[in-house]
C-alpha positions as CSV (number, residue, x, y, z in Angstrom):
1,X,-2.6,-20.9,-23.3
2,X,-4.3,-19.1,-20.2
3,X,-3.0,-22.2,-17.9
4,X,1.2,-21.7,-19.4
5,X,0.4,-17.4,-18.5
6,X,-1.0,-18.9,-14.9
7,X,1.9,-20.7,-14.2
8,X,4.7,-18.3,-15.6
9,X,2.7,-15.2,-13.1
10,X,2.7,-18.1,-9.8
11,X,6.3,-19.1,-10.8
12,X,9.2,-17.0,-12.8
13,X,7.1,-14.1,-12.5
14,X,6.3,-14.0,-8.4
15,X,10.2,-14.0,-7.9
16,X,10.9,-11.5,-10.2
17,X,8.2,-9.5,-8.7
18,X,9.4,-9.6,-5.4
19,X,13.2,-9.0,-6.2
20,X,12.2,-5.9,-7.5
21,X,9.9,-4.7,-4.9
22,X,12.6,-5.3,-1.9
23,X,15.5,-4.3,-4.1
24,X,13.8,-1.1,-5.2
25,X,12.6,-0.3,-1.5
26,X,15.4,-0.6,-0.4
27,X,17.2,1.4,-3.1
28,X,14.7,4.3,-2.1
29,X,15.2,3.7,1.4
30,X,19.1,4.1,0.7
31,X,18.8,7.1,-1.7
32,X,16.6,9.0,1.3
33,X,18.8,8.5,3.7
34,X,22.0,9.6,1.5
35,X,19.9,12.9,0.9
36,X,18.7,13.5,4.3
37,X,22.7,12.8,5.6
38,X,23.3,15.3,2.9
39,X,21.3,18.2,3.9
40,X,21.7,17.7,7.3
41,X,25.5,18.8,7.1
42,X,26.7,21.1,9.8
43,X,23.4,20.7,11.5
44,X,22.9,19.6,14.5
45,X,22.9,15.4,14.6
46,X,20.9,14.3,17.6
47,X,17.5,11.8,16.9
48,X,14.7,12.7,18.8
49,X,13.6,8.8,18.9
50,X,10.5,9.9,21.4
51,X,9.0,12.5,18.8
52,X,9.7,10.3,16.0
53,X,7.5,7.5,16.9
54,X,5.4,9.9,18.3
55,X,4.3,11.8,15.2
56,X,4.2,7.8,13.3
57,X,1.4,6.6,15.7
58,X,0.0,10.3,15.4
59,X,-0.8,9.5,11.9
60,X,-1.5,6.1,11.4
61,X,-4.3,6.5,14.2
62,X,-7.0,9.7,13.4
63,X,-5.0,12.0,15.3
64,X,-3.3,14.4,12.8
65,X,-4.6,18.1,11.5
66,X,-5.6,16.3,7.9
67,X,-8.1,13.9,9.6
68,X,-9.9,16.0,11.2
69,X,-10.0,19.2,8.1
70,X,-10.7,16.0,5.8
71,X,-12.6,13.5,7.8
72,X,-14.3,11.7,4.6
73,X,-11.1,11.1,3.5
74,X,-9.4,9.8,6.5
75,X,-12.3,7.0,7.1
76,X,-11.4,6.0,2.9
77,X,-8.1,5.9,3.9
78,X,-8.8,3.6,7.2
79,X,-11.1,1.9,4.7
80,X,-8.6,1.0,2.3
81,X,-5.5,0.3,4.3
82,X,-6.7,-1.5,6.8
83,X,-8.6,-4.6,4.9
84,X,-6.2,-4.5,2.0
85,X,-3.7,-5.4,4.4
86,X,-5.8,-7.9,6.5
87,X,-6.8,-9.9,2.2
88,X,-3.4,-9.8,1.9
89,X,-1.9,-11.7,5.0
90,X,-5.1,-13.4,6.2
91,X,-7.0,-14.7,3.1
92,X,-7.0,-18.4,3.2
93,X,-5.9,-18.9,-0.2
94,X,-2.4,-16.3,0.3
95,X,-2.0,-18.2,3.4
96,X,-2.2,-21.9,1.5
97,X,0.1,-20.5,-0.7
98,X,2.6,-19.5,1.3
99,X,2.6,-22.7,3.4
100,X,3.1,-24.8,-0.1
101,X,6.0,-22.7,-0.7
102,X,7.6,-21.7,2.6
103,X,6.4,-24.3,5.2
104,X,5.0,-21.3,7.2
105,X,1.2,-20.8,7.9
106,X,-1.0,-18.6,10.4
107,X,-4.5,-18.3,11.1
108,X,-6.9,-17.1,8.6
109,X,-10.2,-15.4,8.1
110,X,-13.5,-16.9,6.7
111,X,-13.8,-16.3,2.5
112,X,-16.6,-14.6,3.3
113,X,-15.1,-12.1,5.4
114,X,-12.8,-11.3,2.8
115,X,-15.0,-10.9,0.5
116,X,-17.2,-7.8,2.4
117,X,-13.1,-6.1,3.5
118,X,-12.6,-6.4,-0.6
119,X,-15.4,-4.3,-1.4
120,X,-15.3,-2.1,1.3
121,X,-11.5,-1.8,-0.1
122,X,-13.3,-0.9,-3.9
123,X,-15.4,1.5,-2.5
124,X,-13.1,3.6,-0.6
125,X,-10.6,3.6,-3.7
126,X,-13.7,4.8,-5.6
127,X,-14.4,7.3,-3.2
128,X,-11.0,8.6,-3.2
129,X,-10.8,8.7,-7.4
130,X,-14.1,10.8,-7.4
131,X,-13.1,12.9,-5.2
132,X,-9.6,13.5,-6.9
133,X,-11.9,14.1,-10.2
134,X,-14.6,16.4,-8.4
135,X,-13.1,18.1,-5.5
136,X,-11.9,21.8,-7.4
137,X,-7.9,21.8,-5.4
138,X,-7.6,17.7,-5.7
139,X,-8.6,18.4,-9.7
140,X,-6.3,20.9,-10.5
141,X,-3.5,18.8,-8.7
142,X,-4.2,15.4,-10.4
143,X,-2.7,13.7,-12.8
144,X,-3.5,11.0,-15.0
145,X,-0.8,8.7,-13.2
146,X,-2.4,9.3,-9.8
147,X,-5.7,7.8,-10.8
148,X,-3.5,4.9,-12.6
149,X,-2.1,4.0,-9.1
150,X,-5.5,3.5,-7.7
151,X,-6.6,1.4,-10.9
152,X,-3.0,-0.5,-10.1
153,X,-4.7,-1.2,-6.6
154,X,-7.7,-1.8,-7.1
155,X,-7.1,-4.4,-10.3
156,X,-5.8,-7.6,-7.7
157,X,-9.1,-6.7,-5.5
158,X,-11.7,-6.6,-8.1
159,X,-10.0,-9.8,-10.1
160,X,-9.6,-11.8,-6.6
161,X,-13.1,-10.9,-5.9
162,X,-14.4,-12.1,-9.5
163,X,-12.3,-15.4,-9.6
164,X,-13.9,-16.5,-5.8
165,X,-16.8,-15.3,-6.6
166,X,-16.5,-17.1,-10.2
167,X,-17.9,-14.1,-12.3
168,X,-16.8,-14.9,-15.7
169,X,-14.1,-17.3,-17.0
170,X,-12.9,-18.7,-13.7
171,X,-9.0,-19.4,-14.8
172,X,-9.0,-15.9,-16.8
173,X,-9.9,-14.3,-13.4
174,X,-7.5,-16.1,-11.5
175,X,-4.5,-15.0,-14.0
176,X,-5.2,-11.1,-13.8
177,X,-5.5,-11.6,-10.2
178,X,-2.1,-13.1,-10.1
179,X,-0.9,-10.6,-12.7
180,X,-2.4,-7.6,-11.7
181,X,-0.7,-8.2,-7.9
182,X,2.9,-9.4,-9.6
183,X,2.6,-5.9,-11.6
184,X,1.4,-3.5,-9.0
185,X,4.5,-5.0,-6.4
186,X,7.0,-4.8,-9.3
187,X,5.7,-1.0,-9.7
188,X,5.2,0.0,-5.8
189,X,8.9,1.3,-5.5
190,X,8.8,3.5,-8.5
191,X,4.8,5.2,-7.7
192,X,3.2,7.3,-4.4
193,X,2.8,3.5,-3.2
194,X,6.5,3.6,-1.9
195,X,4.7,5.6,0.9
196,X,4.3,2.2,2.3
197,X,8.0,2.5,3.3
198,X,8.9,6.0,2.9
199,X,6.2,7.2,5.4
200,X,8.1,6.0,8.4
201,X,11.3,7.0,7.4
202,X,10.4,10.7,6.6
203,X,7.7,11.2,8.8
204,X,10.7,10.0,11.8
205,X,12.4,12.8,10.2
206,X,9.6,15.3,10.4
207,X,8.8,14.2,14.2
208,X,12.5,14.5,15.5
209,X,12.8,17.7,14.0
210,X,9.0,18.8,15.7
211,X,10.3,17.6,18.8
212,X,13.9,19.8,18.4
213,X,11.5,22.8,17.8
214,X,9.1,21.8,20.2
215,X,6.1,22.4,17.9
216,X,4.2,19.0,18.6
217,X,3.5,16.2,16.2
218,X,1.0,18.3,14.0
């Protein structure tokens, strides 16, 4: 039973997952910029391409007001982001993968590596859902959904983590890690995790109009 479930999430279910993370990204990207044409009518329509990447880079590097009023939380941030995203494109087994299916390959990092970025990936997302449950502002402001998200994320980590580390039933593991990732990119467009496309998009917005105003990148 467990092997038909593993091969329905690596087959039917990868493609399905993936048409609706790029088609609902990009139906959020579309419906964002129909509402920003729409309130920008009569205004005045120039891009301020300069300011706009400025205020991008200002806050995907440690630059911005919030990381320095909120330090801790910036370095969970860095913490989570950045090895998330280098498991994802550099594991050796994603990579394998990709090369069975696509012909394409790149350089990888050792296992072992990915193992210490994975829980350094838990622990910030543990650091960030404690502090939503304990910090008196975050608490008043969260909701259960929000801690759902970071469970969403955290699922493929922890189940990738148990099935190369073989804790417990080694094909069980490997079929929640494959599910839990299939779910969590069929749910990214609807969920705060379509910041991963909507950040640049709005926070272009939010630059050009700093730079009109002349108020810096903030």
């Amino acid at each position: 039973m467990i092997h038909m479930v593993y091969n329905f999430a690596v087959g039917p279910m990868v493609w399905l997952a993936f048409t609706i993370f790029i088609g609902g990204l990009a139906y959020r990207l579309i419906r964002y910029r129909r509402k920003a044409v729409a309130a920008k009518k009569g205004l005045p329509g120039d891009f301020r391409t300069s300011w706009a990447v400025r205020s991008m880079l200002h806050y995907l590097l440690p630059l911005n007001r919030t990381a320095k009023s909120s330090p801790w939380s910036t370095v969970a941030g860095f913490a989570l982001h950045i090895p998330l995203l280098v498991v994802v494109f550099f594991l050796s087994a994603h990579v394998i993968m990709l090369e069975q299916s696509w012909g394409v390959s790149w350089p990888t990092i050792p296992d072992a590596w990915a193992d210490v970025l994975t829980m350094i990936a838990l622990a910030a997302l543990g650091f960030l859902a404690v502090k939503r449950l304990v910090h008196p502002a975050l608490r008043g402001l969260t909701e259960p959904k929000d801690l759902l998200v970071l469970l969403l994320v955290a699922l493929p980590l922890l189940t990738g983590l148990a099935a190369h580390r073989q804790w417990g039933d080694y094909p069980l593991m490997l079929t929640l890690h494959v599910l839990s990732a299939n779910i969590l990119l069929m749910l990214i467009p609807f969920t705060k995790l379509s910041h991963m496309a909507l950040f640049f998009v709005s926070r272009a917005a939010t630059g050009s109009d700093f730079g009109k105003r002349q108020v810096g990148a903030w």
